[in-house]
N, CA, C and O of each residue as an XYZ file, in Angstrom:
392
protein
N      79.520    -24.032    -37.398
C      78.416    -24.919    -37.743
C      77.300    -24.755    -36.709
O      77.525    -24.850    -35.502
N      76.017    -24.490    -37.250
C      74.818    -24.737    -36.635
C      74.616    -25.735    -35.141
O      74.217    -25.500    -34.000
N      75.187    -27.076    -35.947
C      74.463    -27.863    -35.198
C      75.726    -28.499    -33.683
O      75.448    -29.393    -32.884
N      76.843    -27.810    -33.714
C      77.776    -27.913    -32.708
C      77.294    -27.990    -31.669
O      77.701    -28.724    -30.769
N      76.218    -27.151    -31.602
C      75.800    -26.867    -30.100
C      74.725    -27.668    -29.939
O      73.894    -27.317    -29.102
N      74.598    -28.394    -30.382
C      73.007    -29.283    -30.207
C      73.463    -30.570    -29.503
O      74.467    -31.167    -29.892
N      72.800    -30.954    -28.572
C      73.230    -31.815    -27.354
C      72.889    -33.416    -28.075
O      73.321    -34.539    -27.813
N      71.802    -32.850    -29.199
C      71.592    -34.245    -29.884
C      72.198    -34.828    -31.094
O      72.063    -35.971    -31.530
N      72.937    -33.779    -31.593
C      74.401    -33.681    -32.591
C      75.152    -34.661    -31.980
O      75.203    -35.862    -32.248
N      75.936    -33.803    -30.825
C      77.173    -34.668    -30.705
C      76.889    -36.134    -29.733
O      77.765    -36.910    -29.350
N      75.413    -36.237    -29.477
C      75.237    -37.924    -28.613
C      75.516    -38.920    -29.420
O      75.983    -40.036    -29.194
N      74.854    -37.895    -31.322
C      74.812    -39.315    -32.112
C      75.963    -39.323    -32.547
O      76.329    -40.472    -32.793
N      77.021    -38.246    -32.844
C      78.744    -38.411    -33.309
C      79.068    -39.435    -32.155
O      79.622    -40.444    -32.590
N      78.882    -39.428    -30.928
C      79.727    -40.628    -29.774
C      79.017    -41.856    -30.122
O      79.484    -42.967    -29.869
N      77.736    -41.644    -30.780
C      76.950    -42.963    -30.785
C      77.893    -43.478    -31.708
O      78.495    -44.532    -31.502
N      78.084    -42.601    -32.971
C      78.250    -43.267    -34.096
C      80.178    -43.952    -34.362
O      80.745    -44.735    -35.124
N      80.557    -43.047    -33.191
C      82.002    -43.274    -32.955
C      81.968    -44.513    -32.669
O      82.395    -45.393    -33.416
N      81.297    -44.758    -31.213
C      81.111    -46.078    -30.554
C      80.721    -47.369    -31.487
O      81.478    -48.340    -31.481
N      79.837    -47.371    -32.083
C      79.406    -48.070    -33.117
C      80.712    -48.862    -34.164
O      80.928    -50.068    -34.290
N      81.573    -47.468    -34.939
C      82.462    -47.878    -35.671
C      83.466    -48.601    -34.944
O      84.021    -49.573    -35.456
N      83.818    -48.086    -33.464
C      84.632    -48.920    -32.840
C      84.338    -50.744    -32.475
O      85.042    -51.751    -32.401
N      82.938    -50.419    -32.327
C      82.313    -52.064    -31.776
C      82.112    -52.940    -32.729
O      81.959    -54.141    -32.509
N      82.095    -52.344    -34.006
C      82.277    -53.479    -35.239
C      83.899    -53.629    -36.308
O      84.111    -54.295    -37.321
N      84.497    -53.003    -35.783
C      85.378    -52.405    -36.609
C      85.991    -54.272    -37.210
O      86.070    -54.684    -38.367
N      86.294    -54.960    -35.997
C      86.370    -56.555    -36.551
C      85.317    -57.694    -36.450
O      85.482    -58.827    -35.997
N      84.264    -57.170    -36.945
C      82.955    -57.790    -37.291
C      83.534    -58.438    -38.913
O      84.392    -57.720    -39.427
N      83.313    -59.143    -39.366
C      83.771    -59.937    -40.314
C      82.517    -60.047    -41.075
O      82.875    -60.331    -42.218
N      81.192    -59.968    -41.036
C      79.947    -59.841    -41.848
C      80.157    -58.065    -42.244
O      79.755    -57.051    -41.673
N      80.937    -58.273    -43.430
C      80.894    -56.806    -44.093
C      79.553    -55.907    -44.278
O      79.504    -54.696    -44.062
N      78.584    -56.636    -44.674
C      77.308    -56.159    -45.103
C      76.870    -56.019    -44.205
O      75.785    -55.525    -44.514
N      76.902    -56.096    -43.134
C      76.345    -55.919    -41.656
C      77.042    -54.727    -41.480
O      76.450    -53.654    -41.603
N      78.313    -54.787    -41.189
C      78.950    -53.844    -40.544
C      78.653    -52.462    -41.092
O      78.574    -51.383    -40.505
N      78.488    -52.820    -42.552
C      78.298    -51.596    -43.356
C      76.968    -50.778    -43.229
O      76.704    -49.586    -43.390
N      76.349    -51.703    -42.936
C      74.887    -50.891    -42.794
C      74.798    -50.069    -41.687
O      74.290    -48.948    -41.654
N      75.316    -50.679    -40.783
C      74.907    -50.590    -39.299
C      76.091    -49.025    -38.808
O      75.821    -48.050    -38.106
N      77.285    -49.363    -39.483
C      77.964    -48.203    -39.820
C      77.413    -46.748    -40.167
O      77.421    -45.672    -39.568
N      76.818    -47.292    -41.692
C      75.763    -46.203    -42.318
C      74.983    -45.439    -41.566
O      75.122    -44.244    -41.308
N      73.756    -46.533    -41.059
C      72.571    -45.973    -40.552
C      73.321    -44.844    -39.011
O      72.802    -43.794    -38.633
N      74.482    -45.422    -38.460
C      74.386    -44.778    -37.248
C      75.376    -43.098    -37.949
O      75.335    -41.979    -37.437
N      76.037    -43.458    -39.018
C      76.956    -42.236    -39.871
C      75.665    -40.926    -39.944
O      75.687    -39.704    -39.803
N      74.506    -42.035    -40.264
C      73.751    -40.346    -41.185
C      72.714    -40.041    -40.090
O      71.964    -39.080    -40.262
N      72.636    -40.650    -39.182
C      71.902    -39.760    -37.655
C      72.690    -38.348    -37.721
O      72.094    -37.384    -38.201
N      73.709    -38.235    -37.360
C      74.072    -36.956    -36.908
C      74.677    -36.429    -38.124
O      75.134    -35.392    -37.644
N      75.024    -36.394    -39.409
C      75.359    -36.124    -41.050
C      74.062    -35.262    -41.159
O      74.209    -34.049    -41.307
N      72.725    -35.818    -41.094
C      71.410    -35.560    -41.076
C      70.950    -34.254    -40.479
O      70.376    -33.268    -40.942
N      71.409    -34.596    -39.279
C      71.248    -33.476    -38.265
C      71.716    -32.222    -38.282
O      71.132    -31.181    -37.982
N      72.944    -32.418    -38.702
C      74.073    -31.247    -39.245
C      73.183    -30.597    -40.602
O      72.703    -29.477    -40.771
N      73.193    -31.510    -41.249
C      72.756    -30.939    -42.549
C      71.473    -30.002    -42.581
O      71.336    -28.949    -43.203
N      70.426    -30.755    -41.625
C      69.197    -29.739    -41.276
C      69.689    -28.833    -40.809
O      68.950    -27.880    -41.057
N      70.848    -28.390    -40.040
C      70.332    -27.519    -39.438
C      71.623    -25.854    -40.112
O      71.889    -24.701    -39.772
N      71.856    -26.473    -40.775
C      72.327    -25.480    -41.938
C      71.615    -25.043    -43.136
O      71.884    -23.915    -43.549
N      70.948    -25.585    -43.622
C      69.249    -25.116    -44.104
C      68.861    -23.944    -43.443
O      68.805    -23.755    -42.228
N      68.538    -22.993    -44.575
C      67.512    -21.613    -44.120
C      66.427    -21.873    -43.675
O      66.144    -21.669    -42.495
N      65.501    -22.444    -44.653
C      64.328    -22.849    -44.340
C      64.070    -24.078    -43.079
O      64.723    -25.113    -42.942
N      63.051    -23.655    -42.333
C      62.076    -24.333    -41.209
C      61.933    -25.717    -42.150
O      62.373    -26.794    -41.748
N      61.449    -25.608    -43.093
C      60.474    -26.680    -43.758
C      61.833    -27.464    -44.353
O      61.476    -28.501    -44.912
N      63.250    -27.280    -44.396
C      64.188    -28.077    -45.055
C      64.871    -28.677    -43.661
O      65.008    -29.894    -43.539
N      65.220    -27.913    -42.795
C      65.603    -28.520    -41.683
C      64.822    -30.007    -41.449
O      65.198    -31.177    -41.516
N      63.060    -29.095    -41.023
C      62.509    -30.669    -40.834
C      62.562    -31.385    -41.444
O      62.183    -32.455    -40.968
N      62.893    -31.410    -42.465
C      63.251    -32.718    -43.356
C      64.478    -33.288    -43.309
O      64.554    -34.505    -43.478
N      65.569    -32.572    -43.090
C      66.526    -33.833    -42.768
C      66.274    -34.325    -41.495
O      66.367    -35.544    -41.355
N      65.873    -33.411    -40.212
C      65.315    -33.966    -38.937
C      64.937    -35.319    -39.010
O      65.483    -36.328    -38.563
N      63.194    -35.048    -40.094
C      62.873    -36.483    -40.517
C      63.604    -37.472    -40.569
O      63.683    -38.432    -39.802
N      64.331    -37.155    -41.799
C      65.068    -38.125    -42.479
C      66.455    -39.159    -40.929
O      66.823    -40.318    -40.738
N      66.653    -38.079    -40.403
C      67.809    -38.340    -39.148
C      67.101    -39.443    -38.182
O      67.773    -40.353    -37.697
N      65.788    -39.319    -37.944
C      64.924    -39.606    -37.361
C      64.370    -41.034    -38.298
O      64.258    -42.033    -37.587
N      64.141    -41.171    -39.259
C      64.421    -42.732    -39.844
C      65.494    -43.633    -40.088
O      65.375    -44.739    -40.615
N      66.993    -42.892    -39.510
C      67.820    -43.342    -39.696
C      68.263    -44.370    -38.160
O      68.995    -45.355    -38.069
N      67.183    -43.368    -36.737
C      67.275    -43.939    -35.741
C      66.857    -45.133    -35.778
O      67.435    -46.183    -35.497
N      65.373    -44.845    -36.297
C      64.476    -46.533    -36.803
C      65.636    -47.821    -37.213
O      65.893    -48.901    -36.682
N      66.189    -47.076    -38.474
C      66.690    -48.282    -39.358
C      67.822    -48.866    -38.295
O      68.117    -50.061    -38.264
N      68.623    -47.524    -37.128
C      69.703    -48.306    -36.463
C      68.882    -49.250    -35.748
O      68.694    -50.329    -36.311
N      68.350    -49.057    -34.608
C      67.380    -50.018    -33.238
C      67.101    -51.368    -34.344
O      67.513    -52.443    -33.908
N      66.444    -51.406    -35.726
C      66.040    -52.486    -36.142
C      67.366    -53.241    -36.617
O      67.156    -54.423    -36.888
N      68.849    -52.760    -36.795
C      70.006    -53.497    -36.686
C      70.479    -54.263    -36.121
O      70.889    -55.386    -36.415
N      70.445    -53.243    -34.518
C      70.610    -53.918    -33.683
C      69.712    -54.909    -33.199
O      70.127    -55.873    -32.557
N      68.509    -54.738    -33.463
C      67.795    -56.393    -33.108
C      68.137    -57.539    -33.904
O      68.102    -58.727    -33.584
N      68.557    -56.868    -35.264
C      68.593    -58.234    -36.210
C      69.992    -58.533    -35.582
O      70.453    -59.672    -35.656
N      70.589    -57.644    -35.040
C      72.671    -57.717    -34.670
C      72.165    -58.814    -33.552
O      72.638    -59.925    -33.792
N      71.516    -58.785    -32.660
C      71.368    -59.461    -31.372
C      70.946    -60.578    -31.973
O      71.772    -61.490    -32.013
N      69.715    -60.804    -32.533
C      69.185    -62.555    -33.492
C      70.231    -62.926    -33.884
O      70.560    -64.002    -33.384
N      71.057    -62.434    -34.706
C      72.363    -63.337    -35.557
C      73.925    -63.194    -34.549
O      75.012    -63.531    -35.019
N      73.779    -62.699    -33.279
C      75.225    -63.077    -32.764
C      76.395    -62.244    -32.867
O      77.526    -62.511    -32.462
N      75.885    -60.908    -33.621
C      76.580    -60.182    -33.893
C      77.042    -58.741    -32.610
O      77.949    -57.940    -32.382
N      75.657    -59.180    -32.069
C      75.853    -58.105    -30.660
C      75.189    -58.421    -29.761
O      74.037    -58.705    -30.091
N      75.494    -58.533    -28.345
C      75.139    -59.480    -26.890
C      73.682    -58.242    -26.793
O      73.305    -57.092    -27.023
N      73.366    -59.433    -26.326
C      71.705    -58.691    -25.533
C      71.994    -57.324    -24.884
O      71.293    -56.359    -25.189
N      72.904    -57.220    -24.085
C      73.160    -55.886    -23.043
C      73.516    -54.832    -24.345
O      72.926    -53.760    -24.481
N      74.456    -55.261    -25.169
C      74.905    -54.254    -26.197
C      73.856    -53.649    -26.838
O      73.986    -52.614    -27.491
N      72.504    -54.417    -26.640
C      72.210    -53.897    -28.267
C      70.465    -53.058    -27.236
O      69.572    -52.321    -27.654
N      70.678    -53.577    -26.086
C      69.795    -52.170    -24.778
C      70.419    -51.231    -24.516
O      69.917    -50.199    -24.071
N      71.767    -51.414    -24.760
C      72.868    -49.734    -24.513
C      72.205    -48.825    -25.751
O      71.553    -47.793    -25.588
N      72.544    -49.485    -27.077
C      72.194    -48.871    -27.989
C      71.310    -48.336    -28.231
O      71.215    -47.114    -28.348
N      70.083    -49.504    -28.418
C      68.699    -48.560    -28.562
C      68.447    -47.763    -27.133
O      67.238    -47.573    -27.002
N      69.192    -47.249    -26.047
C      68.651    -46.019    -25.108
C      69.385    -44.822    -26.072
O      69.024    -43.741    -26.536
N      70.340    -45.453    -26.098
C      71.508    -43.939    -26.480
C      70.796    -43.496    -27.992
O      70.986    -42.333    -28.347
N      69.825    -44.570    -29.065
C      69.458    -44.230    -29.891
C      67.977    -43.337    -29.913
O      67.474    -42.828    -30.914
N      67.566    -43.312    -28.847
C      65.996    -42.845    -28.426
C      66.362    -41.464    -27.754
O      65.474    -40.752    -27.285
């Protein structure tokens, strides 16, 4: 695979590991699920661009990987408003997500 070697591949597989581990008994399903999601298709995304021939298809899942960072950071703020993740948790996250 392409994207093995990409240092920003496997930050978001630990991100996204970490993630599934820190909600795994979160009890707001619809939460968990999203927040699951959004951090699943960061590096799904990434992979996928970069097995693409084309320049112009890569950047597009790039893109796409790259709105998926957005949608996580805005989780975790709504995770921190509703109690779902401590203030410190959710500044770990959005660094490791940037």
């Amino acid at each position: 695979m392409k994207c093995e070697h990409l240092d920003v591949w496997k930050r978001s597989c630990r991100l996204c590991v970490d993630i599934y581990k820190s909600f795994e008994s979160c009890n707001h399903y619809g939460f968990r699920d999203q927040i699951t999601r959004s951090a699943l298709s960061i590096g799904s995304n990434i992979a996928e661009g970069m097995g693409k021939d084309s320049v112009k298809d890569r950047i597009r899942f790039l893109n796409i990987a790259e709105g998926s960072i957005a949608e996580l950071i805005t989780q975790t703020y709504i995770g921190i408003e509703t109690g779902y993740i401590a203030k410190k948790g959710r500044h770990e996250m959005d660094q490791r997500a940037q």
